[in-house]
N, C-alpha and C positions, 0 to 999 in steps of 0.2 A: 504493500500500500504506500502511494506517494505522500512523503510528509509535504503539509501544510509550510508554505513559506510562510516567515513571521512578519507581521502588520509592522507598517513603517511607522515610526513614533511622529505622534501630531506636532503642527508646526506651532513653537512659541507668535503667540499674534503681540502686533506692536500697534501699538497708537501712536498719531503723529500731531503735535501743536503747533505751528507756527503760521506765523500770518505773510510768510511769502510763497506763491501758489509754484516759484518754479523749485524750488525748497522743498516743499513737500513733496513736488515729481519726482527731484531726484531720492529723495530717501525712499519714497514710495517702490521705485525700478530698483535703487540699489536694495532693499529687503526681501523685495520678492523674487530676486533674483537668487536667492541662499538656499538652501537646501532643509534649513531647520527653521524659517523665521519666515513671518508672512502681517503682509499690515491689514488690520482691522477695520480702518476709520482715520479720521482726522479731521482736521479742526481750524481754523485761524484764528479765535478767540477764549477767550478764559472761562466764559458760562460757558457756552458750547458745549467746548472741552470739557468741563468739570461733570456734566450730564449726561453724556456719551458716553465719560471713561467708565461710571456709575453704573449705564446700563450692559456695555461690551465686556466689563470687568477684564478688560487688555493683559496680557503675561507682562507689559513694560510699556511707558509710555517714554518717549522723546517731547521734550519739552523745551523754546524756545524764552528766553528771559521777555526780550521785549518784544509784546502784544499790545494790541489795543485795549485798552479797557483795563481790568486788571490784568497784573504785569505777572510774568512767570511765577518768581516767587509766593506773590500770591496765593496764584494757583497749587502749586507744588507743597503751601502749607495748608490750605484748603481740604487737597489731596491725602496727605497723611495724616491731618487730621481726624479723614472718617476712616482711615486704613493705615496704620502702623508700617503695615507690613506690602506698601504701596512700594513697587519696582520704577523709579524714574529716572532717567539719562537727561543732562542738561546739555542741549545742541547749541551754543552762542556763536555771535560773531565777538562777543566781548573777551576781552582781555582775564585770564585765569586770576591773577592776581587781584582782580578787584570784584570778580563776583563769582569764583568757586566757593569759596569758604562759607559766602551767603545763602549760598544754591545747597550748599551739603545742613546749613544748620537747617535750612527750610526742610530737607528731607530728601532731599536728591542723592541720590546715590553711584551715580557718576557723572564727568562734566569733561566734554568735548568742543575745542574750540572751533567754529565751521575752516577754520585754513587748514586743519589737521585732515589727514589722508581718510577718505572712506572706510580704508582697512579699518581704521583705529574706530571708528563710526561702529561697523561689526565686531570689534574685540571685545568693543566696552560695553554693547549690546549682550552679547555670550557671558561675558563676565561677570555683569549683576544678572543674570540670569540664575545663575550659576552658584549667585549667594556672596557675590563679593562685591568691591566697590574700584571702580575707576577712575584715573585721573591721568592726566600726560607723565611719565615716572618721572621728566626734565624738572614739573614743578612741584612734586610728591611735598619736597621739604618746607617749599613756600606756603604751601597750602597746611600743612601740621601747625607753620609760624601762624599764619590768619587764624586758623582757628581757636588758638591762644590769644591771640592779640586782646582781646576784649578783657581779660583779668588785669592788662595795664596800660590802660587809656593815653600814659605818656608815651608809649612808645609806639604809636599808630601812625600812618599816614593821616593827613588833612582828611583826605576824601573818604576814608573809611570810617571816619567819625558820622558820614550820615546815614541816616535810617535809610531802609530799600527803599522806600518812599521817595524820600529826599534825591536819592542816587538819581532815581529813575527820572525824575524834574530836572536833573543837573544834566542828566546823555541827552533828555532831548531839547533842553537851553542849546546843549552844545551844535545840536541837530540842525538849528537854526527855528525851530520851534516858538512861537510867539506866548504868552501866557495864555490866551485865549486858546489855542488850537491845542497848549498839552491840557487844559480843562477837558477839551471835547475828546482828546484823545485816552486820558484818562477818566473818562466822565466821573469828573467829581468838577466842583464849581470853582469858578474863577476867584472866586474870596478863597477857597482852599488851595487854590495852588499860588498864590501871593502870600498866604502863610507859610508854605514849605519857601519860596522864596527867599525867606523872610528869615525862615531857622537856618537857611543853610548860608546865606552873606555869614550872620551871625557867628553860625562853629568854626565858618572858613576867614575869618576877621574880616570881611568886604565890606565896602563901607557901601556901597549906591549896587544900583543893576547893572552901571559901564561894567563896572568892575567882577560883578557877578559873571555875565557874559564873556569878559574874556579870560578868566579863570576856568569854565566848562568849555570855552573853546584851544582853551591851552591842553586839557585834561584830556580831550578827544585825539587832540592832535599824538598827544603823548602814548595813548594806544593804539593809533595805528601805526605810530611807528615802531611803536616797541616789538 
């Protein structure tokens, strides 16, 4: 009697967040193309996303920082809020240094920069799959530093002294963003985002908006070059 071949193990499904459509084509081609990983759904914004992931219940979600509306983090604390044991990769064009250590205390469990190689996109996909956690090994140490960093306030960078909140008002100052349009982009109101304004001259010693502005356009510039 012919033995029965054995059933191929089902494919980890992946959820995707990000609010750029040709983004999520490529993650979408590059996942379905694997042999063990297939995508679910996807999403451009933070409710959406949050609803979807709720009802698909995803093996892992890829998660973009900045969205419309509410901002990755956010989402990502939202997320592990109602799931502890919630699987999320952080896909940025941002700089490691200033928003992994945010992205892991939120609950993320690994964080990939977009310049980094697709390979690494599926390593670190298998990885936290896997029960482990990913990060570029180059910035493993910096990223243990950040996560410390908050037990001693003096020895912080400027810009790490702001809340995600804050951050997220200061990239898209830098964006060329007017207050009015991070309001709508953020939908939260124009008096609230003149008070993060407000906090962040404040922690960063600015004395007016000139100065605000080119301190977040100093701060952009500083990560793409870096």
């Amino acid at each position: 009697m012919m033995a029965k071949s054995p059933l191929s193990s089902p494919k980890a499904t992946v959820f995707i967040v990000d609010d750029h459509p040709l983004v999520q084509d490529w993650l979408s081609r590059l996942i379905n193309d694997e042999v063990d990983l297939k995508v679910c759904g996807s999403s451009d914004n933070a409710d959406e996303a949050s609803q979807a992931i709720a009802r698909l219940r995803p093996d892992i979600s890829i998660i973009d920082i900045g969205l419309q509306g509410k901002s990755g983090l956010e989402l990502i604390r939202a997320l592990t809020d109602q799931n502890p044991d919630q699987n999320i990769l952080v896909l940025s064009m941002h700089d490691e240094a200033v928003y992994a250590h945010r992205a892991f205390r939120a609950g993320a469990r690994g964080y990939v920069n977009k310049r980094q190689t697709a390979d690494e996109v599926v390593l670190a996909l298998r990885r936290i799959l896997a029960g482990g956690t990913y990060v570029n090994e180059a910035f493993t140490a910096t990223l243990a530093l950040g996560l410390n960093r908050h037990r001693n306030a003096g020895s912080e960078d400027e810009v790490t002294l702001l809340s995600d909140r804050e951050l997220e008002v200061f990239r898209l100052l830098a964006a060329g963003r007017i207050n009015s349009e991070i309001a709508e982009d953020l939908s939260v109101s124009l008096k609230t985002v003149q008070s993060y304004c407000a906090r962040i001259k404040e922690k960063l010693n600015l004395r007016n908006a000139t100065e605000l502005l080119q301190a977040a356009t100093r701060w952009a510039d500083a990560q793409n070059n870096g």
